[in-house]
C-alpha positions in Angstrom: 0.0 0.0 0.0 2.4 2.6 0.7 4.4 1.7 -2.9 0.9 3.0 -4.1 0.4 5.6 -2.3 3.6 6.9 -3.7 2.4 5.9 -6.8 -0.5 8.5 -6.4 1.8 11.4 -5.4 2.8 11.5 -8.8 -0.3 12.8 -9.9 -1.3 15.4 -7.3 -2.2 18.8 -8.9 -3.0 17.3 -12.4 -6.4 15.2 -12.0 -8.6 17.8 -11.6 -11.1 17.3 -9.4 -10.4 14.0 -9.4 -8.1 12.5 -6.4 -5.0 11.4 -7.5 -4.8 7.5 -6.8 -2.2 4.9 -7.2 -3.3 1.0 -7.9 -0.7 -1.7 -7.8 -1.8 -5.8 -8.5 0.7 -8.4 -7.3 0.2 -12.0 -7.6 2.8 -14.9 -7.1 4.9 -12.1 -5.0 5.8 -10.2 -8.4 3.9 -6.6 -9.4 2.4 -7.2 -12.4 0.6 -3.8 -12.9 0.8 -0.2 -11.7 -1.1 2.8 -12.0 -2.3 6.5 -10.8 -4.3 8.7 -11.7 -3.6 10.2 -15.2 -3.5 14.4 -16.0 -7.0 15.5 -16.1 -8.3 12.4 -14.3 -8.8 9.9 -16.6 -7.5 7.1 -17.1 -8.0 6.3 -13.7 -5.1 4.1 -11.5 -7.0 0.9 -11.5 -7.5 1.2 -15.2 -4.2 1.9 -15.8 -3.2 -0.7 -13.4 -5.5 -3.3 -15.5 -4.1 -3.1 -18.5 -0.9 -3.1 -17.8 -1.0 -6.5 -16.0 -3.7 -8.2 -18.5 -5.2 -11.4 -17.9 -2.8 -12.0 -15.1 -4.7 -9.7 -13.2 -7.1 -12.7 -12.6 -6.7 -14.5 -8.7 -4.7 -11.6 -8.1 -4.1 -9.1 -5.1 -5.2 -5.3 -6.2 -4.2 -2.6 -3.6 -5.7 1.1 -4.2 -5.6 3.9 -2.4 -8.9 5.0 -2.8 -12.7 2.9 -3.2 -12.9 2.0 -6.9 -15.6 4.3 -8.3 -19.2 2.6 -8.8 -20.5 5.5 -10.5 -21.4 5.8 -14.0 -19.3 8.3 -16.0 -19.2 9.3 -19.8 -15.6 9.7 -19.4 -14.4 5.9 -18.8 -16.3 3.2 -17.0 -16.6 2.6 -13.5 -13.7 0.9 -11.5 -15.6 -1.5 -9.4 -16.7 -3.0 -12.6 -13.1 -3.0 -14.2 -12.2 -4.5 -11.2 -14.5 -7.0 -11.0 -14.6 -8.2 -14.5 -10.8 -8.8 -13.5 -11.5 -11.6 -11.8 -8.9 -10.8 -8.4 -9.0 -12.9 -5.5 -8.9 -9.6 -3.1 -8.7 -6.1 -3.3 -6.9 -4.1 -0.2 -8.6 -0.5 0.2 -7.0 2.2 2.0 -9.5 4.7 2.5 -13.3 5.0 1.2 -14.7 7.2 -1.5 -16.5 10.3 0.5 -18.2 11.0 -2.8 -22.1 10.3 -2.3 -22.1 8.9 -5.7 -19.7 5.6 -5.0 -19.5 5.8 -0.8 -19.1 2.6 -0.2 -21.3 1.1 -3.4 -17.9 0.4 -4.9 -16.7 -1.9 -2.1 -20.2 -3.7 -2.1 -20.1 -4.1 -5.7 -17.0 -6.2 -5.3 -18.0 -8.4 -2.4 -21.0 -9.2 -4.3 -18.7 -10.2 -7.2 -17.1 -12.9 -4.3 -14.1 -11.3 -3.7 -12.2 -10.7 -0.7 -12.4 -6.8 0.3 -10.2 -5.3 2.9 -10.2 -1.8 4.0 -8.5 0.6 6.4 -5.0 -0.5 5.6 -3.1 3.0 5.3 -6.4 5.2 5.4 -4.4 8.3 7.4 -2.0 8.4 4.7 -4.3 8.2 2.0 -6.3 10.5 3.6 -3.2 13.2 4.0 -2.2 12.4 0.4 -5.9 13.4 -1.3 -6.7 15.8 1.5 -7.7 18.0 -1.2 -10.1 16.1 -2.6 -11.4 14.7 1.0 -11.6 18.6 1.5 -13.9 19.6 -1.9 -15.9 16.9 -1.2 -16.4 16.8 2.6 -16.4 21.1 2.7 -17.2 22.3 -0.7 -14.1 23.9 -0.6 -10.3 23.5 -1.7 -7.9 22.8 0.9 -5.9 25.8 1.0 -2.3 26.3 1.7 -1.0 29.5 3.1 2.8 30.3 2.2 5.0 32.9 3.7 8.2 33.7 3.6 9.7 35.9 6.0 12.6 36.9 8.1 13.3 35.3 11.4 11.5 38.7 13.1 8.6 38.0 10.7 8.8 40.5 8.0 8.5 40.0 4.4 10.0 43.1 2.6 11.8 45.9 3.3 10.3 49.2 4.2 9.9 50.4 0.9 8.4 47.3 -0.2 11.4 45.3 -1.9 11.7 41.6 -1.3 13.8 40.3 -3.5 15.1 37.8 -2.4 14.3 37.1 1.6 14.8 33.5 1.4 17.3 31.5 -1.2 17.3 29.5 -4.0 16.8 26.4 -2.7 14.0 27.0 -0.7 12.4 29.2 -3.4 12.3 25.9 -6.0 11.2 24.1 -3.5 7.9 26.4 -3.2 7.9 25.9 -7.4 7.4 22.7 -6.3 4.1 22.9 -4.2 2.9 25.4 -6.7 2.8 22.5 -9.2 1.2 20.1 -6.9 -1.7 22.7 -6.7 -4.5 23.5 -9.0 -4.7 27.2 -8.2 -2.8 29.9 -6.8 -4.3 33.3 -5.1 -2.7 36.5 -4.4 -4.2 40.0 -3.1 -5.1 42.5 -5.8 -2.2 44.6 -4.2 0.4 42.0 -4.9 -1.1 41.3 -8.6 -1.2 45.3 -9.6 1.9 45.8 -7.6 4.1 42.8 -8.7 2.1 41.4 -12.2 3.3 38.1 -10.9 3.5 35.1 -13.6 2.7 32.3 -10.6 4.0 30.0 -12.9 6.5 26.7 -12.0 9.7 27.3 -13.0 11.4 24.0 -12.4 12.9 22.5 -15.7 10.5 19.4 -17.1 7.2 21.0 -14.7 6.8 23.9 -16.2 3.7 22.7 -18.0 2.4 22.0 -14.2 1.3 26.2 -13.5 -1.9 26.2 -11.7 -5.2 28.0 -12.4 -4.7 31.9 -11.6 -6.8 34.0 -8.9 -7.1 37.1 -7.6 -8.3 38.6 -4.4 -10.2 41.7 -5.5 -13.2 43.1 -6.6 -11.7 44.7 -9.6 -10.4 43.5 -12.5 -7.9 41.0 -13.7 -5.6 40.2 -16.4 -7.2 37.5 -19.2 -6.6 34.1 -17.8 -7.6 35.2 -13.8 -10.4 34.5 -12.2 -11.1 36.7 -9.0 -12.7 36.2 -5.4 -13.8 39.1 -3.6 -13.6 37.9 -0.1 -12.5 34.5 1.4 -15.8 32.7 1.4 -16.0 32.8 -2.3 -13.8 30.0 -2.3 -16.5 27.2 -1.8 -17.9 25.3 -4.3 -14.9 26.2 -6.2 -13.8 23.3 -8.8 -10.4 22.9 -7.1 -9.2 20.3 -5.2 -6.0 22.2 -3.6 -5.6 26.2 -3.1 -1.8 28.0 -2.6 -2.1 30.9 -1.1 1.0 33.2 -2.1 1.5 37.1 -1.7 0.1 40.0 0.2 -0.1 40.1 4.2 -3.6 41.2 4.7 -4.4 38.6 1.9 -3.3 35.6 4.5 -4.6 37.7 7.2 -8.0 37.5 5.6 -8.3 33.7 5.0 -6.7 33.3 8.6 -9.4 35.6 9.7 -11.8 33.4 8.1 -10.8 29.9 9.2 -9.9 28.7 6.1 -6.7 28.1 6.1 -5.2 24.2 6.5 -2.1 24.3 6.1 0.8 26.8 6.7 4.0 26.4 4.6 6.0 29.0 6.2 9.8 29.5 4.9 12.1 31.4 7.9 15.5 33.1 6.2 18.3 33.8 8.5 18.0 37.5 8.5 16.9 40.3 10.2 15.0 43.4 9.1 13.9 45.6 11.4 11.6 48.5 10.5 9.7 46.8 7.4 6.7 45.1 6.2 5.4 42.3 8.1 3.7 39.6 6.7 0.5 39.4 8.3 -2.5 42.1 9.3 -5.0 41.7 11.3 -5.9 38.1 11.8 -8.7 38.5 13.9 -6.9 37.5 17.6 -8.9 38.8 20.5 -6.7 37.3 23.2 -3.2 36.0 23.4 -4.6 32.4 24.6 -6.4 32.2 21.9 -3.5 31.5 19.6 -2.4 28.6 21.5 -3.1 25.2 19.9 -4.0 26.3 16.9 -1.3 24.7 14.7 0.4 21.8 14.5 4.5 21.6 13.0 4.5 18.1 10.8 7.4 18.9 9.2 10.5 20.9 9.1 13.3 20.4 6.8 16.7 22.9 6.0 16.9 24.4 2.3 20.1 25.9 2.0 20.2 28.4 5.0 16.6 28.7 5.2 14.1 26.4 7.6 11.1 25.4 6.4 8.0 24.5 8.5 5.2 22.8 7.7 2.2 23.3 9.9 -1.5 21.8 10.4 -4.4 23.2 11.7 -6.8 26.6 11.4 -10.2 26.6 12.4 -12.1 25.0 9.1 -15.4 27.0 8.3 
């Protein structure tokens, strides 16, 4: 299971609203097919998975991340159905489908079929790795990703507004990186008029992987935005992931909000003094209520700079 779960990393930020799933069949101790879920969601992993192993796929074992969909789609058939045509001796789940349209029909379908079902077996991890879609699904809304990057007394430019560069190379293509393991990207519509930022993932071989442009602002935006006027406009948007990136009352307004999930904050080992800081007001009525808010899962050195990875916020 956890060979594919890596498996469905690989397609994070490209399925749509589709979660990105990895399948891997095994019989006779050998892998004999593997699969995630392909750019734009289709194929899925279990079809991929299928047709890479053939007819040996029959008596075999089949371990997904993710409930094989039972739902019928004009884009490809469902995967219970794959599955059980198939003909496997057992299929190991990690986590169920929250989508009301398969929700546990998919593992029903195939217990019908006579085959041995197990689930639970990695679910935390599967959950963690499609939190997005678990998010658009169980809370109409994108899980959303805050990123700062700031100076170790908190600031994010100089006085005069320049902030090139706080933090270092390293650590600024590693935030290439979760920009193309998003869908979209948000800024204030001070940072876009200010900056005219391109948002796009400059890492050589991703730079096809630029996610979906958006603006906070009631005003207008450049061909190819979209805009949000406040926070809440988020839900029911057709995202599954949300990076948050530029503008301190921006952050402070989606921290103000409770929707933030995640904060991927990058510290540089500088000081600057009398500058801007990188958040306004977030909305903090006493100091105890700040406490137990987040929680660091990881924290990793680029170059000089730390970077911290935190869960938490108060979901709306």
């Amino acid at each position: 299971m956890s060979a594919a779960l890596a498996l469905g990393e690989r397609g994070v930020g490209r399925t749509g609203t589709n979660p990105s799933v990895g399948c891997i069949i095994v019989k006779d101790a050998r892998i004999i097919g593997r699969g995630w879920t392909q750019a734009g969601g289709r194929p899925h992993a279990e079809a991929a998975a299928i047709e890479q192993a053939g007819d040996e796929a029959k008596d075999a074992t089949f371990y997904v991340t993710l409930e094989p969909c039972a739902h019928e789609s004009d884009r490809g058939p469902a995967c219970a159905d794959l599955i059980t045509a198939a003909k496997p001796a057992r299929v190991v789940i990690a986590a169920r489908d929250p989508d009301p349209r398969t929700a546990g029909k998919g593992i029903e379908r195939l217990r019908e079929a006579g085959i041995e079902v197990s689930t639970g077996i990695l679910e935390n991890e599967a959950r963690s790795s499609m939190a997005g879609f678990f998010s658009r699904i169980e809370k109409d809304r994108p899980l959303v990703t805050l990123k700062l990057a700031t100076s170790l007394d908190g600031m994010i430019a100089m006085a005069d507004g320049s902030s090139r560069w706080i933090t270092g190379e390293a650590a600024r293509a590693h935030v290439h990186l979760e920009r193309a393991r998003c869908d979209a990207i948000l800024v204030g519509g001070g940072t876009l008029r200010a900056d005219n930022p391109t948002l796009d993932v400059r890492i050589p071989g991703l730079e096809n992987r630029g996610p979906e442009r958006i603006a906070l602002t009631a005003g207008n935006v450049p061909e190819g935005w979209k805009s949000v006027r406040k926070p809440e406009e988020i839900f029911g948007l057709p995202y599954n992931s949300l990076f948050i990136e530029g503008g301190a009352e921006t952050a402070a307004s989606f921290l103000k909000a409770g929707l933030v999930d995640r904060l991927l904050l990058y510290r540089a080992p500088i000081l600057i003094g009398k500058g801007l800081a990188c958040l306004g007001d977030i909305g903090l009525a006493e100091l105890t209520d700040a406490h137990g808010r987040w929680n660091l899962l990881n924290s990793r050195m680029f170059g000089p700079d730390r970077m911290e990875l935190y869960a938490g916020g108060q979901a709306a």
